[in-house]
C-alpha positions in Angstrom: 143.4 91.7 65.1 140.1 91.0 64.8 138.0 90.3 61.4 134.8 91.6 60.1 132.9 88.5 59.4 131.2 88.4 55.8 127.7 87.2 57.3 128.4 90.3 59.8 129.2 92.2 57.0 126.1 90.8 54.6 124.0 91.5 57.4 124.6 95.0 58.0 124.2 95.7 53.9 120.8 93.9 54.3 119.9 96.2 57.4 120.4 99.3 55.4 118.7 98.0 52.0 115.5 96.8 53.7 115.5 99.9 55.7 116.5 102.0 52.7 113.2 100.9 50.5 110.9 101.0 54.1 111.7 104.6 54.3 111.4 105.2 50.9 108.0 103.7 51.0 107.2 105.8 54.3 107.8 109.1 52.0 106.0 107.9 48.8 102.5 107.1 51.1 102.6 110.4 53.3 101.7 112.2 50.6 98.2 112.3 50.5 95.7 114.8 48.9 93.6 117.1 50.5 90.3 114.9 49.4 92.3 111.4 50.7 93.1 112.9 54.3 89.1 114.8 54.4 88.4 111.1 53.4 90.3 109.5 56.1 88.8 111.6 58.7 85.3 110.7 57.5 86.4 107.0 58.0 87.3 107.8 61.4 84.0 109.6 62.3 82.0 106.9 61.2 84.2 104.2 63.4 84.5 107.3 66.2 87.3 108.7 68.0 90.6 111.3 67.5 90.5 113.2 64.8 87.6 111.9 63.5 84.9 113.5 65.8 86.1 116.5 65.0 85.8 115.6 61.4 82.0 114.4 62.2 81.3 117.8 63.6 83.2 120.1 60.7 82.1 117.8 57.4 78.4 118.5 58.2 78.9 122.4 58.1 80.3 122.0 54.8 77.6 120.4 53.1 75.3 122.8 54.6 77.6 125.7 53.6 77.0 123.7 49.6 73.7 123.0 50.2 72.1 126.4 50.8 75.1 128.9 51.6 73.7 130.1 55.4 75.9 132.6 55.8 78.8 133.9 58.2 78.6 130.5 60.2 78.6 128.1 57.4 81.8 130.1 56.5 83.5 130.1 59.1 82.8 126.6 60.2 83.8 125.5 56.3 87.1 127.0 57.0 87.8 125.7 60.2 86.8 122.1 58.5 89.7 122.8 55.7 92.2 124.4 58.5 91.6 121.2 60.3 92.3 118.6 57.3 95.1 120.6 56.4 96.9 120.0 60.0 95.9 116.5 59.7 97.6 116.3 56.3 100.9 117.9 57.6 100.9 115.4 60.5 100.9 112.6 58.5 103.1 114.4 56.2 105.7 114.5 58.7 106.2 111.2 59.9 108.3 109.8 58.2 110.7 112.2 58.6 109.9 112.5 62.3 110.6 108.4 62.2 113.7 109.1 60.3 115.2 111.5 62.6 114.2 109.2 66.1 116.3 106.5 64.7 118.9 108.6 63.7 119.1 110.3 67.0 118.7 106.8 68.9 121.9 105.4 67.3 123.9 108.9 67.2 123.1 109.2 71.2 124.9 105.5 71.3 128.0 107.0 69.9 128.1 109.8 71.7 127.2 108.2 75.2 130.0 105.8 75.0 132.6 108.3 74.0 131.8 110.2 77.3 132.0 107.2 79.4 135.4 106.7 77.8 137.0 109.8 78.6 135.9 109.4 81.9 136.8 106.5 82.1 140.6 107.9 81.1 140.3 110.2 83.2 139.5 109.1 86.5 142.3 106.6 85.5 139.8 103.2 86.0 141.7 100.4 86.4 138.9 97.8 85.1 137.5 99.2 81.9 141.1 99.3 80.0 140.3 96.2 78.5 137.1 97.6 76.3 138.6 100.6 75.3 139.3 99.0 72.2 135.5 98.3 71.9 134.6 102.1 73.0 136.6 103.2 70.3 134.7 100.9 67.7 131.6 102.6 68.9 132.7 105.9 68.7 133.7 106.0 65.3 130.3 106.1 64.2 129.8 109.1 65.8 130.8 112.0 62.9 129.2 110.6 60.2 126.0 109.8 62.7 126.2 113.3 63.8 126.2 114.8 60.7 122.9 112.6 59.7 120.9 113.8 62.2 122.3 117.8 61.9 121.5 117.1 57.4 118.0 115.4 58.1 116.9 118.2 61.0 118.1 121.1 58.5 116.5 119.5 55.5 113.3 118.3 57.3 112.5 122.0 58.5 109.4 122.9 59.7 108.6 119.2 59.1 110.3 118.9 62.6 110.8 122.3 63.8 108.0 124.6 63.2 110.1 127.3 64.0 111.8 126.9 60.8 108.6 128.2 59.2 109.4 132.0 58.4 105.2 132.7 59.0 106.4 131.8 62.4 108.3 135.1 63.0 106.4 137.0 60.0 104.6 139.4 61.9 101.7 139.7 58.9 101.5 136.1 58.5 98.2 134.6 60.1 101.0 132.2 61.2 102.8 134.5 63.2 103.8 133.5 66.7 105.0 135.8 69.5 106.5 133.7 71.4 108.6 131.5 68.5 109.5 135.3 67.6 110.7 136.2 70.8 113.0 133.5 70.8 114.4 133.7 67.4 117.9 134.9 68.5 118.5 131.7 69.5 116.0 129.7 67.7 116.7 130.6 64.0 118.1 128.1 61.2 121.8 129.8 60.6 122.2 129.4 64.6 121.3 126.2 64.3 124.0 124.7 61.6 126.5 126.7 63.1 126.1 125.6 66.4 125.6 121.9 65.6 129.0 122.0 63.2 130.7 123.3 66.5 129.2 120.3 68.7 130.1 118.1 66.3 134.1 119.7 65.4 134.5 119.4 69.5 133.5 116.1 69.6 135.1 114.1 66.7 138.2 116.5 67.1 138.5 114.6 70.8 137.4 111.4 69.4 140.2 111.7 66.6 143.1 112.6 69.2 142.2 110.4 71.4 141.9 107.4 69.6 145.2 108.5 68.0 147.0 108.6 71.1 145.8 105.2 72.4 147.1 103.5 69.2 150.3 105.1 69.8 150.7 104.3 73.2 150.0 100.8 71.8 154.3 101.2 70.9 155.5 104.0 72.8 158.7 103.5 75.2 157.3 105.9 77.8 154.2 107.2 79.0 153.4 110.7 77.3 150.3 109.7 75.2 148.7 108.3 78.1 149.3 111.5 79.5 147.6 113.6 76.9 144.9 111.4 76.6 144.3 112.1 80.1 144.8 115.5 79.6 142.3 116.0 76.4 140.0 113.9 78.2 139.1 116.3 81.5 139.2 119.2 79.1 136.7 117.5 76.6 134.2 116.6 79.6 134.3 120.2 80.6 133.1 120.9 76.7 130.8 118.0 76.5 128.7 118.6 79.3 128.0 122.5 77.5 127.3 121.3 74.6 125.4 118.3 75.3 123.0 120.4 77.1 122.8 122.8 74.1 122.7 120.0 71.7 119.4 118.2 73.5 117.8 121.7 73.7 118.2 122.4 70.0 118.0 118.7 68.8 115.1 118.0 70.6 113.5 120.5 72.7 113.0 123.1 70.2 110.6 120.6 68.6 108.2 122.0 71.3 109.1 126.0 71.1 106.8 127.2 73.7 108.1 124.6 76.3 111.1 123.9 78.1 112.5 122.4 80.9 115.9 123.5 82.7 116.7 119.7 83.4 116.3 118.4 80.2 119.6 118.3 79.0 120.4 116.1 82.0 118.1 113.9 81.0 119.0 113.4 77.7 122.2 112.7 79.3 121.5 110.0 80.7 119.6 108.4 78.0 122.5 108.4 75.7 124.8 106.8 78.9 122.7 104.1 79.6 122.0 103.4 76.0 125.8 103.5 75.2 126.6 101.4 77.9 124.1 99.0 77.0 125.4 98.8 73.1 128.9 98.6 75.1 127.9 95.2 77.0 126.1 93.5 73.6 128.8 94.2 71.4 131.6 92.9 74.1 129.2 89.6 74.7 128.9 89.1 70.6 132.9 89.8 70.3 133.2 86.9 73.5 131.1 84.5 71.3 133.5 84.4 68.5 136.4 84.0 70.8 137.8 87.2 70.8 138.2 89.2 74.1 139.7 86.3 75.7 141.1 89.0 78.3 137.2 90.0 79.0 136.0 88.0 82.3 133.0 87.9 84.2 133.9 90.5 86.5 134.0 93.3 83.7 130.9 92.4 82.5 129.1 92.5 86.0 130.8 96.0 86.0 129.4 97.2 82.9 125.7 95.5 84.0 126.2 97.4 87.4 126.4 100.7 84.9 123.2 99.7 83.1 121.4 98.9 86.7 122.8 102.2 88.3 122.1 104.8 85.0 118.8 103.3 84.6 117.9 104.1 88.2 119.7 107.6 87.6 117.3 108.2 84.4 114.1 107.2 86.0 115.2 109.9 89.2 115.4 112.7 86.7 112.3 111.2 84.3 110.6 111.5 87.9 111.8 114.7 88.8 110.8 116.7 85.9 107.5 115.1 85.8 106.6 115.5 89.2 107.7 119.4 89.2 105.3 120.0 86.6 102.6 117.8 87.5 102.7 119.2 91.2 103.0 122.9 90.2 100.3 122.4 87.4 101.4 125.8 85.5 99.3 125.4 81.8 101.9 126.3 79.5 104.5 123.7 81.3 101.7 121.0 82.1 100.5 120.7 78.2 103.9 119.3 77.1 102.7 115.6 79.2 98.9 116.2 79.2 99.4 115.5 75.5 101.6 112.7 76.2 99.0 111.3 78.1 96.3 111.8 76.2 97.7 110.5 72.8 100.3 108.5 74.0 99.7 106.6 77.5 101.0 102.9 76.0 104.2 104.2 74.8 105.2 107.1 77.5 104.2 104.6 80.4 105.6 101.9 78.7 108.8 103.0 78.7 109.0 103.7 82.4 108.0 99.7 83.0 111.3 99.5 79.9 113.6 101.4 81.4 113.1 101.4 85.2 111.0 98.7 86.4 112.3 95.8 83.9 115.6 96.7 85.4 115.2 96.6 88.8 113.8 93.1 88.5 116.7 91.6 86.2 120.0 93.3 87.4 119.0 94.1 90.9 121.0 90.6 92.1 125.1 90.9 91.6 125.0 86.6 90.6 122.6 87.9 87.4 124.8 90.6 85.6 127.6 87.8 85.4 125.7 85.3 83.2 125.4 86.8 79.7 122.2 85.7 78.4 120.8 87.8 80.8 122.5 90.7 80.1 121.7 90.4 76.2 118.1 90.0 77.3 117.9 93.4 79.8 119.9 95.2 77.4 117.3 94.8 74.2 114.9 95.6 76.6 116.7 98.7 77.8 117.7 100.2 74.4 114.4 99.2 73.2 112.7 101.3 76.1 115.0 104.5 75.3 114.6 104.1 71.8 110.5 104.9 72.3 111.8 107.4 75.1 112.9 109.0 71.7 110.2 108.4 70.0 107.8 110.2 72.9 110.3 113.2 73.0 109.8 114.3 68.9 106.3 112.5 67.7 104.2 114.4 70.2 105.2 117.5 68.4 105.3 116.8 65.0 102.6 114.1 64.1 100.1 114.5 66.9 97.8 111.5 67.7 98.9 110.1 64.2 101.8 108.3 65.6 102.1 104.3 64.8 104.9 102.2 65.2 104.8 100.8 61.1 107.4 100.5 58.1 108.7 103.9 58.3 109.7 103.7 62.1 110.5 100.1 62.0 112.3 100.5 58.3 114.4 103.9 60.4 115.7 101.3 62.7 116.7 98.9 60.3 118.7 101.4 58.6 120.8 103.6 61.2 121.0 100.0 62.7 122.9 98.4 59.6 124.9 101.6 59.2 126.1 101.9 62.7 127.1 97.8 62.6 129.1 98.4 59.6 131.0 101.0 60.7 131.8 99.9 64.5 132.8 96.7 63.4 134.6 97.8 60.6 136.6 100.3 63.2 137.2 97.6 65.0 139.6 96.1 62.6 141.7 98.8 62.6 143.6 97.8 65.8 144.3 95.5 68.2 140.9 95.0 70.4 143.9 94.9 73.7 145.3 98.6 74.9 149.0 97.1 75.0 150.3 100.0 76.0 148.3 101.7 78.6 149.6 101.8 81.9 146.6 100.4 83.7 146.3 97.3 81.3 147.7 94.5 83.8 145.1 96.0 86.4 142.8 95.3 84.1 143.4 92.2 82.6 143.8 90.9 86.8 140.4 92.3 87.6 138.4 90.4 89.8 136.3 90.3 93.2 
């Protein structure tokens, strides 16, 4: 049985605390007056660029407006001065909760990534992988309470995330009102939303629950029946999981842009949260290698699990490269706006994450010899969750803080928290069993594997 190290155990705890008061201290300094944001944007005229010319041009008409009250002009460029501080102010007001809900997303993904590589792992009835189910399992225990984060920080967040949440939104007398957002509020409306995120959730951990109960009891059982209802559950749980993934990434994440959408986006979501769970899956195995446990673990699985990282990352940058090129190409404005914006206010991250998560790949785990040596697996794999953690971070910021995004305390501070969280519970999961399947019919396949 493995043991949950104090210093592990300290470190986690020190994770969440430092990430607990960076957060906090992200919320305390968003909120900033009218007068400090009109401020800011005067600093950022007189230094030049972003916001700040726009400033330049608007601050000018209000003096005047003061000054000698010129009439219907001066008015209306007044008010379009204080329509434009007021955006900037809810920008920055909603990034740290934008910061708050990438990380939380990020290291709920993990969770649920690896618990569909497990079931299909089960079943296609793999003969190599047996010996990390143990380690899956860890990993997918974090996925309820991680679920029900990100669900409890969308609903409370509302419109800081989803503008849709906004009742002007579908308020035909509002001056917010917005035809399109109202067209689409059968779908797109907040009761909808719990409901169907409780449902994603109930199908999930419901298969997670059964299936980590029936490997535990297959751990003692005389004959094979567990085995064969995990196998069971599994096929029908990758039939619901690939529904409601798709549904999840659209309301999760795409309905942070309401007027755009992409029919291949759940796909790609997808295969974010594979590779990133597969990644998580390989660091955590190496780390439980280094304190002598998995003595059962050989080269050979990890090379298998490196050739999963290599193969999803390729897989990610086909469909990255797919939906790009499609709207690129076809160059239809109200499709096209959703990466002119990411390349306007965002080239360093948005390109920098294809270098992350395709390029830095292809050089390091192109050759079989380097996905056996673990040092170099640890070091693509932080690169690879890193680059999917600011694929993330490009998917909601865009939306909901504009060209105010920075990576500071309150993104940093996220990470350190969901990060500490999600280490205390896997590892603490993993103490609950044996980390070897005993029982599973494939286990001395596994245990043999090599080439």
């Amino acid at each position: 049985m493995y043991t949950f190290s104090n210093k592990l155990k300290t470190f986690s705890f020190i994770l969440m605390i430092l990430g607990a008061l960076g957060v906090g201290y992200g919320f305390i300094t968003s909120h900033k007056s009218f007068e400090e944001v009109e401020h800011l944007l005067a600093e950022e005229a007189h230094h030049g660029g972003g916001h700040g010319e726009e400033a330049a041009h608007a601050a000018p008409a209000h003096d005047t407006h003061v000054a000698d009250s010129h009439g219907n002009n001066d008015h209306a460029e007044v008010d379009g001065h204080k329509k434009h501080v007021e955006h900037v102010q809810h920008q920055i007001h909603n990034r740290p909760w934008s910061a708050l809900y990438v990380a939380a997303f990020f290291f709920m993904m993990i969770a649920l990534g690896i618990l569909a590589f497990y079931a299909i792992q089960i079943a296609s009835q793999a003969g190599w992988s047996p010996v990390l189910f143990r380690v899956m399992e860890g990993m997918t225990a974090y996925l309820l309470p991680g679920a029900l984060i990100v669900l409890a920080i969308a609903v409370f967040a509302g419109d800081h995330l989803f503008v849709w949440m906004n009742p002007d939104m579908v308020n035909p007398e509002s001056e917010h009102f917005d035809k399109l957002v109202a067209g689409k509020s059968g779908w797109l409306n907040k009761t909808g939303f719990i409901i169907r995120g409780l449902i994603f959730i109930a199908g999930w951990s419901l298969y997670r629950h059964f299936s980590r109960k029936f490997s535990i009891a297959q751990d003692t059982a005389e004959d094979k029946s567990n085995f064969k209802k995990s196998f069971r559950i599994a096929a029908g749980f990758l039939v619901f999981f690939i529904y409601t993934e798709s549904m999840m990434s659209w309301d999760w994440i795409m309905s942070v842009d309401p007027h755009w959408f992409s029919t291949l986006f759940g796909w790609y979501v997808f295969a974010s949260m594979f590779v990133s769970g597969i990644t998580v899956l390989a660091l955590i195995t190496l780390y439980l290698k280094s304190k002598g446990q998995l003595e059962f673990v050989n080269e050979n699985h990890l090379h298998d699990v490196a050739k999963f990282m290599f193969a999803f990352s390729i897989f990610w940058t086909y469909l990255w490269f797919s939906q790009f090129m499609l709207i690129w190409y076809s160059n239809i404005p109200e499709e096209v706006t959703y990466f002119v914006t990411r390349f306007q206010d965002y080239k360093l991250p948005f390109l920098g994450m294809v270098v992350m998560n395709f390029v830095f790949p292809i050089l390091m785990l192109m050759n079989a010899d380097y996905k056996r040596i673990p040092w170099f697996v640890v070091m693509a794999g932080l690169v690879i969750l890193a680059g999917h953690y600011i694929d993330i971070f490009n998917m909601i910021m865009p939306a909901t803080v504009g060209d105010r995004w920075f990576i500071g305390i309150p993104e940093i501070s996220s990470v350190l928290l969901f990060a500490g969280l999600f280490i205390f519970i896997v590892f603490t999961a993993l103490t609950k069993a044996p980390l070897l399947v005993k029982g599973y019919p494939f286990r001395k396949e596994s245990e043999d594997f090599h080439y």
